[in-house]
N, C-alpha and C positions, 0 to 999 in steps of 0.2 A: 850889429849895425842894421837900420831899417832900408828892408827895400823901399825904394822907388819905383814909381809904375809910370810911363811916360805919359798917359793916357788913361782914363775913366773905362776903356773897355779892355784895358790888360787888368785892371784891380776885379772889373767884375770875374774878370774870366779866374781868376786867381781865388775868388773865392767860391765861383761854383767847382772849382779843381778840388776844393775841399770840402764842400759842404754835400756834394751828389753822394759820395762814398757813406758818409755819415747816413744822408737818406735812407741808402741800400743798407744799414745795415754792417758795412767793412770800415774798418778805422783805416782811415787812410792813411796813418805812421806805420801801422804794425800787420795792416793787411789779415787783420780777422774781425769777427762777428764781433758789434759789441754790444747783443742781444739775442736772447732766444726765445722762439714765440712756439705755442703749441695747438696743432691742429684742435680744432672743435667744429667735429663732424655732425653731431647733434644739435649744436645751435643752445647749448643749457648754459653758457659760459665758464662752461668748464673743459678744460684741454687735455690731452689724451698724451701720457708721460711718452709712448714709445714714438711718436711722430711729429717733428720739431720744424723748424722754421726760422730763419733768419729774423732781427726785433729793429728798424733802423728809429730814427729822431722821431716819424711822424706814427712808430709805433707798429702792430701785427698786421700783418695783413689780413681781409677779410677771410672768414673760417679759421684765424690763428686767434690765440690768448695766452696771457701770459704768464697764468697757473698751470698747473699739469697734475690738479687733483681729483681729474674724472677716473672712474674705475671701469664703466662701460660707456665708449665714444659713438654706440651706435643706439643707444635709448634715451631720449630727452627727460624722461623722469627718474633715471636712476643717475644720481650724482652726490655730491656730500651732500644736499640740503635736503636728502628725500627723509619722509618721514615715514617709516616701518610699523603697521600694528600685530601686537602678538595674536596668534592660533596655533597657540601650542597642538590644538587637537585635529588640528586640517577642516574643520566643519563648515568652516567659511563667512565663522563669527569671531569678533573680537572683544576684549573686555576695555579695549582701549587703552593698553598699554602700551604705550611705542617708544623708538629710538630712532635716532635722527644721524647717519649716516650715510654713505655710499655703497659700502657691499651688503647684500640681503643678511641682517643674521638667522641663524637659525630657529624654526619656528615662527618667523613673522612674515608680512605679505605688505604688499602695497596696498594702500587706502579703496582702490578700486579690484582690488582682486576678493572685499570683505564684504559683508553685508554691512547697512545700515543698522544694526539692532545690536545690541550689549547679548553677548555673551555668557550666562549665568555661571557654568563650567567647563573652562577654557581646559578639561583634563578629560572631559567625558565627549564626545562627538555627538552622542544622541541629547545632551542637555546642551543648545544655544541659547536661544532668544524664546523673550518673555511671550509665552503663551494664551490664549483661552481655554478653558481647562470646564469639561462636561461634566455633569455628574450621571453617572453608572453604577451605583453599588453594587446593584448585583451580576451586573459583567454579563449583561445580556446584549450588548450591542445597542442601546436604545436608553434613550433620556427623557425624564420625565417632564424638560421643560427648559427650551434653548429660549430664554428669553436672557437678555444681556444681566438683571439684576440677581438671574442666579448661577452666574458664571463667577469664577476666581480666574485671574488674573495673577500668572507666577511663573518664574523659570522653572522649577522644579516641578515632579507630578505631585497635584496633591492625592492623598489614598480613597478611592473612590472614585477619580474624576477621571477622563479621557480626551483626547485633541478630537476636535470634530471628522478629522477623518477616520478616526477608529469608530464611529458613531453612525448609527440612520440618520443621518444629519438634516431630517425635514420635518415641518410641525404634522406632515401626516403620518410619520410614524413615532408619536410618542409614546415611552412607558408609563403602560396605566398602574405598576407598581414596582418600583425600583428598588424592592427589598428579595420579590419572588424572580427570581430569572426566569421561571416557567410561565407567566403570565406577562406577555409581550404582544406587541402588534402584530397581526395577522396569525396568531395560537390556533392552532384544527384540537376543536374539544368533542368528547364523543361521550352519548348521553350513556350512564352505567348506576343506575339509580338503585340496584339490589346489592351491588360491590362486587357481583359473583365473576369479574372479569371479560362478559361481553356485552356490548353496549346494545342499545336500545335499538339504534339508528344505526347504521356504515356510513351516512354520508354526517359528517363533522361539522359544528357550529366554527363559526371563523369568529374572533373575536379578540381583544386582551384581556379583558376580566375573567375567568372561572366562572361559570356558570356552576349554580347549585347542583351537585350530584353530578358532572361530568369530571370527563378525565383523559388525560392525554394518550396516546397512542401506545407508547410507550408502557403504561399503566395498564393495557389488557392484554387479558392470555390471547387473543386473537381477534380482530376484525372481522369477526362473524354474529350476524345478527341474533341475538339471544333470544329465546323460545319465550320465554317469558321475564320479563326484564323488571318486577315487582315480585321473585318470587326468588332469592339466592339459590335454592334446591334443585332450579328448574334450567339448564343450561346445556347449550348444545356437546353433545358425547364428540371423543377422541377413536373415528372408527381408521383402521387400519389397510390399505388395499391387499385384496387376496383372491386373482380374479378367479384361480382355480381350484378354490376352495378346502384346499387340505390344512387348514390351518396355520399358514406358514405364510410371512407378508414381506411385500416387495420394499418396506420401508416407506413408501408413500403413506402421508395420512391427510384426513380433512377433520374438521368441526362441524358435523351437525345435528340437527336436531330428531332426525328420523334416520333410518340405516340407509346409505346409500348404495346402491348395486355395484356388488364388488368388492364391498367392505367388510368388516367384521370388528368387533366391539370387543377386545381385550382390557377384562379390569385391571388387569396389575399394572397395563399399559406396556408398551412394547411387545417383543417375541423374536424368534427367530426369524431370520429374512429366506424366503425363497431364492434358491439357487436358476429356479423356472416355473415361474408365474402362470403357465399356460399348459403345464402338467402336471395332476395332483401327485401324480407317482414322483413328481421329479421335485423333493424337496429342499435336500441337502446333500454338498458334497460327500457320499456313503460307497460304499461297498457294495457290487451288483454282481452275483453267482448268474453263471451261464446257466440255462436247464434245455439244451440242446435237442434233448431225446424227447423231452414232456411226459418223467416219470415224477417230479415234483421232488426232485432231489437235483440239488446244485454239484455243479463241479469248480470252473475257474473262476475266476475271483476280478474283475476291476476296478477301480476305485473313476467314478463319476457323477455329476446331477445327475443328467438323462440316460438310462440306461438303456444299450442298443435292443434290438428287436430279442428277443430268449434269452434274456436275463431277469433277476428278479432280485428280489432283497432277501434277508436271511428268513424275514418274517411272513414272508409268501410260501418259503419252500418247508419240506417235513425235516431234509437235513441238510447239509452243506458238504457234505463227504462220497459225490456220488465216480466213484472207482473206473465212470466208462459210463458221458455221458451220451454216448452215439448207441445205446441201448436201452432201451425201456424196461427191460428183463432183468437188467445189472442194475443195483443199487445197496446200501447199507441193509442189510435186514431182510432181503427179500427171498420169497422162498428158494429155496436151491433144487435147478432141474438138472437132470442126467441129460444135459449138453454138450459138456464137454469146455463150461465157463464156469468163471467164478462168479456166480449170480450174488452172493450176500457180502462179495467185497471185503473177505475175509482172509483171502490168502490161500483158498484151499478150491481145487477144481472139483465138485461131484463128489462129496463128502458119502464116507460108507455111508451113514444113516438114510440116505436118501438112495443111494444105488450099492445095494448089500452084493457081495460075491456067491457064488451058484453051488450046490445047482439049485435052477430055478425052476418054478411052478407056475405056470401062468393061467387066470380064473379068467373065463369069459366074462366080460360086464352083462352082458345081455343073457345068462344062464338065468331059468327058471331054478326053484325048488328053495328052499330053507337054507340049505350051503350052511348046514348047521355041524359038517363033519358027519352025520347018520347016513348021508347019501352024497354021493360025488358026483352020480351018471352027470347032470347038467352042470355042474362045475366047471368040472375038469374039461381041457379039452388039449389036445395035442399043440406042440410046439409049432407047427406049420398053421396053426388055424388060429394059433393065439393075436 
């Protein structure tokens, strides 16, 4: 049965009773949502699945939509229509490979997070983007000619060639020969015109070409002026320091041409090094006998360069075995007196042969006569006068 409405403002009221709920969003028989809207916080029109929102006739409210296939609600360019370019290699080039999704996949990057430039190999990080490429053969740092028509243009190195920053990247340093690496801009040549290892000059041509007959630093036995530099024969000697003269060098040497004070010229080259420069006695660590007494016989023994004050070497003394070196009377071999000491270091005190058992006869030194046994008056003389 139809209602009746008395009046034109119970019909309206009757249909805004059911059309406001519709508005909102609530069915107004069943008292629920008869729509859901989803926030979009980014503004990309795309709605964000965990945050929802009532949908009524006139549709989402503003920041709501009615999809909910954003993945991140807080970045306007990541959504389903983003476009992905692959680097596999992280380099920060791409070969322009992409996919067109919402989640990042792996290995690719947003269009602004990539260079402009193609990628040659998206597997190598050190190979991206299409280069200018120098040429360097011989890998001296330096090119013989940065003009663009002799450049290659390639992703890959070609063999020979180098990125301008590996290079003297200016026309004032070019290779004047790109086969020699020894012959480059700014090369110190040094003039050696006999071959015999020292140059003419010390101070060096600057230049990149080789100059006729010079040679690089490297190539001489030393940076010392040669004596005569047209004659191989004639070249400064390898003298030795030896300031105190025993033949024996501190290991210092110099090159010259004349002996320098201090030096000493060993043919075979090298020698023994001095233990003490400043003592010809003090050559090497050796062996130094005491001779305490100053009979020229050693006694103890120590091992040093410099030997202290009463010692000496074996070859200074007569022997090394001296028995008692606080006497000059005692030593190996010497003669033996009736002292009452072992003078010849023998083991034996006042040997018969030297002090015979009695009885004894005692001869004046100072008696006149022949003392030929014919006559004794002056001879002999008593024990108390002897």
């Amino acid at each position: 049965m139809k209602k009746k409405y008395k009046s034109i403002l119970d019909l309206l009221k009757s249909i805004f009773i059911f059309f406001i709920p519709l508005l909102l969003g609530v069915d107004s028989a069943f008292g629920q949502f008869s729509g859901i809207c989803y926030q979009d916080n980014d503004g990309d029109g795309f709605g964000n699945p965990n945050v929802v929102g009532p949908q009524g006739l006139l549709g989402c409210n503003v920041g709501f939509v009615t999809n909910n296939f954003d993945c991140d609600d807080t970045k306007k360019d990541i959504n389903p229509n983003t476009v992905w370019y692959k680097d596999l290699d992280n380099d920060g080039y791409t070969d322009y490979v992409t996919i067109t999704q919402c989640n990042r996949p792996n290995g690719y990057k947003l269009k602004s997070d990539v260079f402009e430039a193609s990628d040659c190999n998206d597997n190598d990080p050190t190979i991206n983007k299409v280069n200018w490429w120098f040429a360097d053969f011989d890998n001296d740092g330096f090119c013989p000619d940065l003009s663009i028509a002799k450049q290659i243009i390639s992703c890959s190195r070609p063999f020979g060639y180098k990125l301008s920053s590996e290079i003297a990247f200016s026309p004032d340093f070019l290779d004047c020969n790109d086969n020699d690496s020894l012959q480059k801009p700014n090369q110190q040549w040094y003039p050696d015109v006999d071959g015999d290892g020292f140059p003419g000059s010390i101070t060096p041509t600057i230049q990149c070409l080789k100059p006729s007959g010079f040679v690089l630093a490297k190539e001489l036995k030393q940076i010392t002026l040669d004596c005569n530099d047209t004659n191989p024969a004639v070249f400064p000697g390898l003298w030795y320091e030896d300031k105190d003269g025993d033949g024996l060098i501190t290991g210092n040497f110099v090159y010259a041409c004349n002996k320098p004070p201090g030096y000493i010229f060993l043919p075979g080259g090298g020698g023994l090094i001095d233990c003490d420069d400043t003592d010809a006695r003090a050559t090497i660590v050796q062996g130094w006998y005491a001779d305490l007494d100053g009979d020229r016989h050693g006694g103890n023994r120590i091992t040093a360069c410099k030997p202290p004050v009463g010692y000496f070497t074996q070859f200074e003394l007569l022997s090394i075995n001296d028995c008692n070196d606080n006497d000059n009377k005692i030593y190996p071999n010497a003669p033996e007196l009736c002292d009452g000491k072992d003078n010849n270091c023998n083991g034996i005190i006042d040997e018969l042969a030297c002090c015979p058992t009695g009885p004894f006869i005692f001869v004046n030194a100072n008696a006149t006569g022949a003392n030929n046994g014919s006559s004794w008056a002056n001879a002999y003389t008593k024990l108390q006068d002897a």
